[in-house]
N, C-alpha and C positions, 0 to 999 in steps of 0.2 A: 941539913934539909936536902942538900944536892945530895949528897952523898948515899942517903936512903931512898930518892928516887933509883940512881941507878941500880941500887941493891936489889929493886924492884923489876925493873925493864927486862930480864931473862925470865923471869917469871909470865908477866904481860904476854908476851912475846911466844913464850911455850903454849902459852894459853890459845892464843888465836892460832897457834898452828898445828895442834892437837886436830882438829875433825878430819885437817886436810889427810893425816897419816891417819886417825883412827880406820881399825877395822870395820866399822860397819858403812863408810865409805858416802855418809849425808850427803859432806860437800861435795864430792865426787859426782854424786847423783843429781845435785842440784845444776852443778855445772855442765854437765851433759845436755840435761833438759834444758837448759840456756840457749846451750849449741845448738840444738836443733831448733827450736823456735827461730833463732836468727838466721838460722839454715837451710829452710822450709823444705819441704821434700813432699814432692805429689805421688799420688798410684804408681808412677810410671817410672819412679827412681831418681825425676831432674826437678833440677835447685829451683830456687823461688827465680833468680835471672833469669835463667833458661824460660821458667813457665812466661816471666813477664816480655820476651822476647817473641815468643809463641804468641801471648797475647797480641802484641802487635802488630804480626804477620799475619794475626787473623787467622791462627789455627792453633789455639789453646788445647794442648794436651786434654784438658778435661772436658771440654767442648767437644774436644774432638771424641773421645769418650760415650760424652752423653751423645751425637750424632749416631757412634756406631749400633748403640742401642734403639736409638728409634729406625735405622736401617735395618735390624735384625724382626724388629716388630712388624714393621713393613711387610717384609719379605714373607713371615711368616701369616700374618692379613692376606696378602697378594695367593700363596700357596694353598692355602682355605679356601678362596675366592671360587681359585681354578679347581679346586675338589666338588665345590659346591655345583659349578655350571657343569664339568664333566657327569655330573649326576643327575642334569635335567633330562626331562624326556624329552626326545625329541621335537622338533617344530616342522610343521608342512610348512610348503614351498610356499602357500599364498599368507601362514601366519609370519614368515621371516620378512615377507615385501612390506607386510602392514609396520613389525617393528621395525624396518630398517626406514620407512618412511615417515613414521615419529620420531626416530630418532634424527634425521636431518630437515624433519618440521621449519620453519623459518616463516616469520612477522612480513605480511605483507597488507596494505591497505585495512590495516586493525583486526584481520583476522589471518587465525592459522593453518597455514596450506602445506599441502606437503610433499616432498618431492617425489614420491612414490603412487601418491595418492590415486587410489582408480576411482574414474567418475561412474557414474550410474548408467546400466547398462554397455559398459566397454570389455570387451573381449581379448582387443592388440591391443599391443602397445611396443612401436619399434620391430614391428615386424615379426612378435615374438606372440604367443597364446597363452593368456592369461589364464582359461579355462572358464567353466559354464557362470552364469549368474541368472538371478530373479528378476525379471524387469517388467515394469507396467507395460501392462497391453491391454491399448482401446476398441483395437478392431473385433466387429464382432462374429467371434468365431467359437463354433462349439469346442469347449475344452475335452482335451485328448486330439485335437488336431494336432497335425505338423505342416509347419507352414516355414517352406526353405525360401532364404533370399540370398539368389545369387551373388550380385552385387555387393552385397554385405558379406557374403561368407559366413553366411549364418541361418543356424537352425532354430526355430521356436515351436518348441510344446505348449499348449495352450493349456493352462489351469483355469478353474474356480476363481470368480473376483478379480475380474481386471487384472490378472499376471500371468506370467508367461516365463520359461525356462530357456534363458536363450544360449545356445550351445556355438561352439566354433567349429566350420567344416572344411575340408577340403572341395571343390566343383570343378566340374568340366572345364578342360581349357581350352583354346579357340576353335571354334567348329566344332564343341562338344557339348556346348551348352543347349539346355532343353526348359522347355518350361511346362506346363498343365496339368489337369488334376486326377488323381486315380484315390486308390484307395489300397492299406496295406493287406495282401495278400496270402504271407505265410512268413513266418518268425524262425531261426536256426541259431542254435550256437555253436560255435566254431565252424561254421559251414565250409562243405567242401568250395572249390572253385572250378569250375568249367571255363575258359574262355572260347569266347564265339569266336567261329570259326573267320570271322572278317578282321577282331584281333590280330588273329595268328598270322596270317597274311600279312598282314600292316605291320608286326613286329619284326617279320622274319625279312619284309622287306627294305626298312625304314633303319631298324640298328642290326638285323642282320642274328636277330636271338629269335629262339624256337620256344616256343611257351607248352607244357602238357597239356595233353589232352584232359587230367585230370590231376587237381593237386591235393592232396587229404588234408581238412582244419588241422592248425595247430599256431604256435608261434609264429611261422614262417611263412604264412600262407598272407597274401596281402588283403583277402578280406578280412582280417584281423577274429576279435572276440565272437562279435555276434552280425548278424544279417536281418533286416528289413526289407522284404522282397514288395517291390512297389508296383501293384495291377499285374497286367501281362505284360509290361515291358522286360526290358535286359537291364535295368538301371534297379540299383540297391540302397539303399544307408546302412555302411555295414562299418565295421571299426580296419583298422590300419597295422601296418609292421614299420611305417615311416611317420612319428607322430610330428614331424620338423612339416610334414607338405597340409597338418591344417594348416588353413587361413589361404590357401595356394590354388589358382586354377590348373590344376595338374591330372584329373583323372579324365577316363573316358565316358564320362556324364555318371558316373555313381557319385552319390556324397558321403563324405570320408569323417568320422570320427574317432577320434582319442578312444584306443579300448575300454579305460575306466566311464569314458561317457557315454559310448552305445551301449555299454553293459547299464549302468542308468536310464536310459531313451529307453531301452528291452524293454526293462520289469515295467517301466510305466506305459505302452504302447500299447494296446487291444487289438487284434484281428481285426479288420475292416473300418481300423482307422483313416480319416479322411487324411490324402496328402495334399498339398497345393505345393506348385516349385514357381516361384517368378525370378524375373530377368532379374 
């Protein structure tokens, strides 16, 4: 009985060791696949250790991975962004103050105010010209007057219905200011400038500078765009070459407007409109 087992045992033996040597190489392939499972190997080339080391450094390979992906989407979201805004139109100077004042808005007393926010009828702010606005007006005055206030630095055109168009000006400074009523006389644009002859004297004595006898409109000329010639005085509302001196008592009793808003004042203004100027 012994005897025929071992007769047997080389046979056994060949058997189970046949696939390892066979040419199509099963177990070979089986064991391989073993390997690597026990082996683990990520995208990046490193062992199952390594990942689980990474893991607990808290920069998992694959993590890190999926990170650089959402950074690449990112970036590419962000560079849209900026194709999209480089492509808006433009915004005027008073639509950027309104969004820059929404956007640092802030909760005060249950409701929302803003830091930018201009109140109803305000022209300065910080010493700066905000430019024209619509504001109620009670007094009664026929509309198409202009009624200047010194004091305020400011011009109002009189509308239709309790309103009025109130503008920013530059006015006489000390010893220059004037006050009382005439009526508008004659309309120019780009007028030339003559200065009176009391001017020129006072210039050439004072800083020592000789003024023309005549200067032709254009850019450069300090009555700026357009002229509002008031009664038979020497005093004008005419536009500027310095738009920094609206809101400033800096002329010699003419009042000074921004070019874009005498050119405004112009079209709306009629020959023998009523002027009033107060202190």
């Amino acid at each position: 009985m012994f005897g025929k087992w071992l007769m047997t045992l080389p046979l056994v033996l060949g058997l189970a060791l046949l696939p390892l040597d066979g040419a199509d190489g099963t177990a070979r392939a089986a064991t391989k696949t073993t390997f690597k499972k026990l082996n683990f190997k990520n995208s990046k080339g490193k062992s199952r250790a390594d990942a689980q080391r990474a893991q607990k450094a808290g920069k998992s390979t694959l993590f890190a991975n999926a990170g650089k992906g959402k950074r690449k989407a990112a970036r590419r979201a962000g560079l849209k962004r900026k194709a999209n805004f480089s492509a808006r139109k433009p915004q005027s100077a008073a639509a950027r103050r309104g969004h820059v004042g929404k956007r640092l808005a802030f909760l005060g007393g249950g409701k929302t105010k803003s830091v930018f926010a201009r109140k109803e009828g305000q022209i300065y702010s910080g010493g700066r010209y905000l430019g024209k606005t619509e504001v109620k007006f009670i007094r009664k005055l026929k509309p198409g007057t202009i009624l200047v206030k010194t004091r305020e630095r400011a011009l109002y055109f009189v509308l239709p219905g309790g309103k009025a168009i109130k503008y920013g000006v530059g006015v006489g400074r000390q010893g220059f200011t004037w006050s009382g009523r005439h009526r508008i006389t004659m309309k120019k644009e780009w007028p030339e400038w003559r200065p009176p002859e009391e001017m020129k004297k006072r210039e050439l004595a004072k800083y020592g500078r000789k003024l023309p006898d005549v200067m032709p409109g254009g850019p450069k000329n300090p009555l700026g765009a357009r002229a509002l010639y008031i009664g038979n005085t020497l005093y004008r509302i005419h536009g500027t070459n310095n738009p920094r001196s609206i809101g400033k008592f800096v002329s010699s009793g003419c009042i000074r407007m921004v070019n874009e808003e005498v050119i405004d004042l112009y079209k709306r203004v009629k020959i023998g409109a009523p002027v009033i100027v107060e202190d």
